[in-house]
Residue frames as qw, qx, qy, qz and C-alpha x, y, z in Angstrom:
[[0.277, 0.816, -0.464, 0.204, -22.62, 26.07, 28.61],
 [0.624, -0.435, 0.618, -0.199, -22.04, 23.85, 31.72],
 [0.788, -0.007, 0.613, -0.061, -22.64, 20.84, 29.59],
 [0.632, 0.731, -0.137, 0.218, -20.56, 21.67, 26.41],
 [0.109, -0.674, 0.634, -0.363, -17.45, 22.44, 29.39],
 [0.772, -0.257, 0.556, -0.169, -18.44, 18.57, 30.72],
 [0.833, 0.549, 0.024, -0.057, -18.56, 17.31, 26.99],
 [0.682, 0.669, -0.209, 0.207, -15.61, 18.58, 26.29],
 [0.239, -0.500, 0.785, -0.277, -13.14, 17.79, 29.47],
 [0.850, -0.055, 0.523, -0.024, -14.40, 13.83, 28.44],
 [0.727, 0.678, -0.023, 0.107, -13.23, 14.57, 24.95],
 [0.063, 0.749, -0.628, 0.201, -10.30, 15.64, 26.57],
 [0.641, -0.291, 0.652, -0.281, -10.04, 12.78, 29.04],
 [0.877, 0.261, 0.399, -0.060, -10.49, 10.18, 26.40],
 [0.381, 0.869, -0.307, 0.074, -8.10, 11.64, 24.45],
 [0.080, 0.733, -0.641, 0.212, -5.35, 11.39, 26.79],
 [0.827, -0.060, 0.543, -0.131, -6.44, 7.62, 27.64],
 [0.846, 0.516, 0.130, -0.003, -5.73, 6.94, 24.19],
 [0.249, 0.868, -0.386, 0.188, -2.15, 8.63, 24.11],
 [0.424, -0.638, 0.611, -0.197, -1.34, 6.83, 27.01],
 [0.870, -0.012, 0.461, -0.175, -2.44, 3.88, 25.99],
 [0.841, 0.538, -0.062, 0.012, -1.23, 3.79, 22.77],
 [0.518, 0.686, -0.505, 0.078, 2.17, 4.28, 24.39],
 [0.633, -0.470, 0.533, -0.307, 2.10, 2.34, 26.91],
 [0.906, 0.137, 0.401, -0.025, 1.13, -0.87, 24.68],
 [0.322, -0.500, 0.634, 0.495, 4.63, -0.01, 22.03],
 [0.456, 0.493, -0.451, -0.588, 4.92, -0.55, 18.65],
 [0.019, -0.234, 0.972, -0.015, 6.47, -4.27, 18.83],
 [0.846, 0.055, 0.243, -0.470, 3.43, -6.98, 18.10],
 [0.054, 0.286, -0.951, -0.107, 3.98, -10.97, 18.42],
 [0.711, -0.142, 0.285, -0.627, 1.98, -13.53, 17.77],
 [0.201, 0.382, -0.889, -0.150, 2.12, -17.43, 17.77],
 [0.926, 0.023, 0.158, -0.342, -0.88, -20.34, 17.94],
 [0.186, -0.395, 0.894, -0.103, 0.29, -23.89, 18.05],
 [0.828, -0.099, 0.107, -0.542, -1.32, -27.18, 16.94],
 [0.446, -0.122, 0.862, 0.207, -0.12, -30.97, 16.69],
 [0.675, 0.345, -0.410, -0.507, -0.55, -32.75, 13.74],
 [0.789, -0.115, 0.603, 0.028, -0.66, -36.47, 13.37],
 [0.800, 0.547, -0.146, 0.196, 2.04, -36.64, 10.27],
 [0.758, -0.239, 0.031, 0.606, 5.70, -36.93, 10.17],
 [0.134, -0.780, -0.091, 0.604, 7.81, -33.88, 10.25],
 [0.314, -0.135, 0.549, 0.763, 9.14, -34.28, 6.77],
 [0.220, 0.472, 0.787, 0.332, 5.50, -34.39, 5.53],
 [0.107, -0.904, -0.328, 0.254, 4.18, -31.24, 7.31],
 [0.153, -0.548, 0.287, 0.771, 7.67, -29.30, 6.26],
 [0.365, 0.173, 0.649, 0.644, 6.68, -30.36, 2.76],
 [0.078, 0.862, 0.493, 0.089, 2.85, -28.52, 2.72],
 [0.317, -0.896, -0.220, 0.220, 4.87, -25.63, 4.40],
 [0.481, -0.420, 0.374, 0.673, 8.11, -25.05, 2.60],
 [0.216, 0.112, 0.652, 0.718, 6.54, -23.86, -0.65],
 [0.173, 0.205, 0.154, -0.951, 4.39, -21.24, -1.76],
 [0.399, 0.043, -0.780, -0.480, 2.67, -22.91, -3.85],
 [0.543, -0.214, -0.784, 0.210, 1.66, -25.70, -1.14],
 [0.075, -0.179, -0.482, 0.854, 1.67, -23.25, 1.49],
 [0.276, 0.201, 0.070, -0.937, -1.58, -21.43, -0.21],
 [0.428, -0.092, -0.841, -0.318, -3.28, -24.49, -0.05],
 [0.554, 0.088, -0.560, 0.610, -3.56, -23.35, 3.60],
 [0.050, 0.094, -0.343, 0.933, -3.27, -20.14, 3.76],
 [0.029, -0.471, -0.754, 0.458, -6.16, -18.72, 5.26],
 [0.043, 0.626, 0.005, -0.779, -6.50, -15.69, 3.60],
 [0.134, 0.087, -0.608, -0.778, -7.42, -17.32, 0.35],
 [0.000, 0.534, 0.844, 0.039, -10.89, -17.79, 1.06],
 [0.112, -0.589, -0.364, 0.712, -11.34, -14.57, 1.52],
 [0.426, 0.685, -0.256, -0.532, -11.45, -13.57, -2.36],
 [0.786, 0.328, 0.506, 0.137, -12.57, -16.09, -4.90],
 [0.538, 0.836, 0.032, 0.105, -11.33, -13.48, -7.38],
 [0.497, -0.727, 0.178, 0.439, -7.85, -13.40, -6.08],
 [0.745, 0.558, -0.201, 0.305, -4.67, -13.13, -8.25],
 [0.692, -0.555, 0.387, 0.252, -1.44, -14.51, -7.29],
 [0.747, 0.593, -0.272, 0.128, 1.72, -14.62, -9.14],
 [0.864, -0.431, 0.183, 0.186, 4.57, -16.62, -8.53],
 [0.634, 0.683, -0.352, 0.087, 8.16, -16.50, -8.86],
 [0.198, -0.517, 0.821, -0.136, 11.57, -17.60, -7.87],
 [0.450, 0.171, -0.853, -0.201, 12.02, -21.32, -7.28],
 [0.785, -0.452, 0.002, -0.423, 9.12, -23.38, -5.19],
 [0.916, -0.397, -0.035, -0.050, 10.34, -24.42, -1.63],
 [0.838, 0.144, -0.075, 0.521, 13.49, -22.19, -1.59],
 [0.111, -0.641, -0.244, 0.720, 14.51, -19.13, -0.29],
 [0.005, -0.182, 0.480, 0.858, 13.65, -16.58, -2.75],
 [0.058, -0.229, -0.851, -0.469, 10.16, -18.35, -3.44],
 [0.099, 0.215, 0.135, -0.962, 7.69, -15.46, -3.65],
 [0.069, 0.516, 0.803, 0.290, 4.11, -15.03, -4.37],
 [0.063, 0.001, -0.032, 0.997, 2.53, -12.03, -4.77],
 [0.096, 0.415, 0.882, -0.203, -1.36, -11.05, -4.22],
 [0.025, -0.004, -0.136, -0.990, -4.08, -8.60, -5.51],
 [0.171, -0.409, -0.821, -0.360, -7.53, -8.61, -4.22],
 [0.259, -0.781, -0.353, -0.445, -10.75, -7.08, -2.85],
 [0.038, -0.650, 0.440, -0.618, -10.40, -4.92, 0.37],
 [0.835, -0.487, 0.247, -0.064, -10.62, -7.96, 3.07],
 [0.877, -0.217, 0.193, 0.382, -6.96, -9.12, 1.53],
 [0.238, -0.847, 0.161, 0.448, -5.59, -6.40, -0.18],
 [0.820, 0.513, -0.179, 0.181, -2.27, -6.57, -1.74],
 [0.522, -0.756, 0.383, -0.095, 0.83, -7.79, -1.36],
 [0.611, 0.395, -0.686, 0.005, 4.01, -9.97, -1.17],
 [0.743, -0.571, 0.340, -0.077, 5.24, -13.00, 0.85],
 [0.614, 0.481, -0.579, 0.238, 8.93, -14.66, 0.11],
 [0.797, -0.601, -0.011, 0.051, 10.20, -17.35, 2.00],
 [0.020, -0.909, 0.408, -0.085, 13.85, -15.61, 3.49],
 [0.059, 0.288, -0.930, 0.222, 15.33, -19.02, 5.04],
 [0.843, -0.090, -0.263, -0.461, 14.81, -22.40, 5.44],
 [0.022, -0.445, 0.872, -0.203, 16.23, -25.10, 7.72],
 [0.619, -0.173, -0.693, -0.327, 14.49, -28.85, 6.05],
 [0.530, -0.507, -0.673, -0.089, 12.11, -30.11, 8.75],
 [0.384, -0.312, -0.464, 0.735, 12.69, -27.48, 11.47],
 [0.102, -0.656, -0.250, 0.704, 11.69, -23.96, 9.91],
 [0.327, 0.566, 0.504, 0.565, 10.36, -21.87, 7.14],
 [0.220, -0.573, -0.075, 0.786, 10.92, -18.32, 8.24],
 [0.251, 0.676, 0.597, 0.351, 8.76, -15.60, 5.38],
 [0.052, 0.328, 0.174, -0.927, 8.63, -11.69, 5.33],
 [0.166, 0.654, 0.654, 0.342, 5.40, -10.50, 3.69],
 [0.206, -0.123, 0.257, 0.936, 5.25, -7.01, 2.38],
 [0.078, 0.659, 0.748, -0.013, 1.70, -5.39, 2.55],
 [0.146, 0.200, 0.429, 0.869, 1.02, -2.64, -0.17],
 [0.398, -0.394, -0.281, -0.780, -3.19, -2.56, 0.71],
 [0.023, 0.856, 0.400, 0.327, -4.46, -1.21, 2.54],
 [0.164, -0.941, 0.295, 0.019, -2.12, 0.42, 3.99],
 [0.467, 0.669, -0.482, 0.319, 1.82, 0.13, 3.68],
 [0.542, -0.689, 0.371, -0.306, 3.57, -2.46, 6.10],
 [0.641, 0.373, -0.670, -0.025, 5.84, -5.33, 6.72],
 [0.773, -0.493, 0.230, -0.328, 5.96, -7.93, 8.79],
 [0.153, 0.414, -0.897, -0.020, 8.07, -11.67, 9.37],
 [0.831, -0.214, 0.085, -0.506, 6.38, -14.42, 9.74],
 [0.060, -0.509, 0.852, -0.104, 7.88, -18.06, 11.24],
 [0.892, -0.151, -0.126, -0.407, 6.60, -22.00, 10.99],
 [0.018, -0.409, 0.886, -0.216, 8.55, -23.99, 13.28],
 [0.869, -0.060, -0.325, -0.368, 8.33, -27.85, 13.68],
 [0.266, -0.575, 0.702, -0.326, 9.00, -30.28, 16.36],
 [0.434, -0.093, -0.889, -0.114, 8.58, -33.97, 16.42],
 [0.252, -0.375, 0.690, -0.566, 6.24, -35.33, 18.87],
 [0.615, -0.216, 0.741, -0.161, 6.75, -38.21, 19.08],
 [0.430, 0.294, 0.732, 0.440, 4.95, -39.45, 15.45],
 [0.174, 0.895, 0.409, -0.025, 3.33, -36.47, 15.47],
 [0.434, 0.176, 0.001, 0.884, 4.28, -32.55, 14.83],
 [0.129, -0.782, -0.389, 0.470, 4.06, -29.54, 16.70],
 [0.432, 0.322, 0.307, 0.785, 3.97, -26.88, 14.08],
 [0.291, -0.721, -0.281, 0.563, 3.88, -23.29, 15.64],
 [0.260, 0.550, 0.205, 0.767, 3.52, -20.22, 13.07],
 [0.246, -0.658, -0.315, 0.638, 4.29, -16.91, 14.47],
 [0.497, 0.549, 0.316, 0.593, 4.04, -13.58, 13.14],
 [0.400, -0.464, -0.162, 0.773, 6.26, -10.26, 14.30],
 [0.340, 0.577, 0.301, 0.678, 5.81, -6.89, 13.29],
 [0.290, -0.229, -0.197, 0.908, 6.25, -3.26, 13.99],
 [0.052, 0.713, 0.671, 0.198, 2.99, -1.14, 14.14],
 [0.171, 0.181, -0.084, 0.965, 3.16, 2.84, 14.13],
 [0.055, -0.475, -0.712, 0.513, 1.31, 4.93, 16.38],
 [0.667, -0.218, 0.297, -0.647, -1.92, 5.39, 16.16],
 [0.776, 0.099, -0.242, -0.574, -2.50, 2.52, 14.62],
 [0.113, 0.094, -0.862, 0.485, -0.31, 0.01, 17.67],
 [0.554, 0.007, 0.406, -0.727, -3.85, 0.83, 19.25],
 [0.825, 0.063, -0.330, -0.454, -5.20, -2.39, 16.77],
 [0.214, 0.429, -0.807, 0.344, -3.19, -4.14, 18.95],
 [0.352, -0.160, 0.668, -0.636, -5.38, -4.27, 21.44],
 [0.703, 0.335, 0.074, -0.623, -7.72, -6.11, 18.87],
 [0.501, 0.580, -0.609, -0.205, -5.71, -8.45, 16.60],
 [0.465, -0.142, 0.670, -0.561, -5.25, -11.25, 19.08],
 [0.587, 0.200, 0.546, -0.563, -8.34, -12.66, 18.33],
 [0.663, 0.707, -0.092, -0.227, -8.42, -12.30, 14.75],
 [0.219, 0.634, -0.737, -0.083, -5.24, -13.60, 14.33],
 [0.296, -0.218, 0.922, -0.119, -5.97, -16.63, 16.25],
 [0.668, 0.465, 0.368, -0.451, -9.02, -16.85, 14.19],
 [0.707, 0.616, -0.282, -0.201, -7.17, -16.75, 11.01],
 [0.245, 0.427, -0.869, 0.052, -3.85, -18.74, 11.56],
 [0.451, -0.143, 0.781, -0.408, -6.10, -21.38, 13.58],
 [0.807, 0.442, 0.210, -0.330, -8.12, -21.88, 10.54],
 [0.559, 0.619, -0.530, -0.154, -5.12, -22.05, 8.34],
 [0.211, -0.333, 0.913, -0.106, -3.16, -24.73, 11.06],
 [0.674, 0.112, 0.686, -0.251, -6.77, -26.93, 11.07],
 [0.743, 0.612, -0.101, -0.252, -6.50, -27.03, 7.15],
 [0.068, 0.610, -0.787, 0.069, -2.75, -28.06, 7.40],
 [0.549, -0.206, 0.615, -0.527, -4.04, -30.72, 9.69],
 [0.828, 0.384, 0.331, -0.238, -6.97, -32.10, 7.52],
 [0.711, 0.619, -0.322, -0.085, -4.37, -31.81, 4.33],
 [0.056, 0.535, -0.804, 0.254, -1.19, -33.65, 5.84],
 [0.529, -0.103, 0.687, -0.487, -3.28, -36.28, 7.96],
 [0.830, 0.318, 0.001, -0.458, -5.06, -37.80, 4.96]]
């Protein structure tokens, strides 16, 4: 009985670590990875201002050879949308880019249906330097609680996936 009363004051205890924690760390989640390129900015806004171009890129299309995408609106305008449907590492979903300002920004919400129901914004900003560009994709979103608590996890993975998509940018712009 002693040790079913110890069991279960850590079940408690862990519990209320988790409560705290989850509000402690808030809903709000940013993230943003950075890389130079060696191209001009017009060339890097070009891969990046269009779906189309963009999901030459992305990262997330290796992930399902079987994807399916459909496009619409007009490519490398606001309004220009692609939609996704595939196995459970990518789900489903939209992205549309919202605004554009030529060589500076491409600014995107993306609208995620599977596996679970969320939205998010996502930003590629570009800077000269010097011949080169600094192209800096972020991506904001609002995470309900429990599930803020991946928070503590995402990080990584994110820099895994947008770091692969930036070094593909790279290799495709640079050539």
């Amino acid at each position: 009985m002693r040790i079913l009363k110890r069991i279960l004051w850590v079940i408690v205890g862990l519990i209320i670590i988790l409560i705290i924690t989850m509000f402690a760390i808030g809903k709000q989640y940013h993230f943003e990875t950075s890389m130079v390129v060696n191209a001009p900015i017009e060339k890097v806004y070009e891969q990046a201002s269009s779906s189309k171009k963009f999901n030459e890129w992305n990262p997330w299309m290796d992930l399902d050879p079987n994807l399916k995408l459909t496009y619409s609106g007009t490519q490398g305008q606001p309004g220009d949308e692609y939609c996704w449907q595939g196995n459970d590492d990518v789900g489903q979903g939209c992205h549309v880019i919202i605004a554009l300002v030529p060589n500076q920004k491409i600014a995107t919400k993306m609208m995620f249906k599977k596996p679970f129901e969320s939205d998010a914004t996502s930003d590629i900003m570009l800077t000269n330097e010097g011949s080169a560009t600094k192209v800096t994709w972020s991506m904001d979103c609002e995470l309900d609680y429990p599930m803020n608590l991946m928070k503590l996890m995402m990080d990584s993975q994110m820099e895994d996936s947008y770091g692969k998509g930036l070094k593909k940018l790279k290799e495709l712009v640079e050539k």
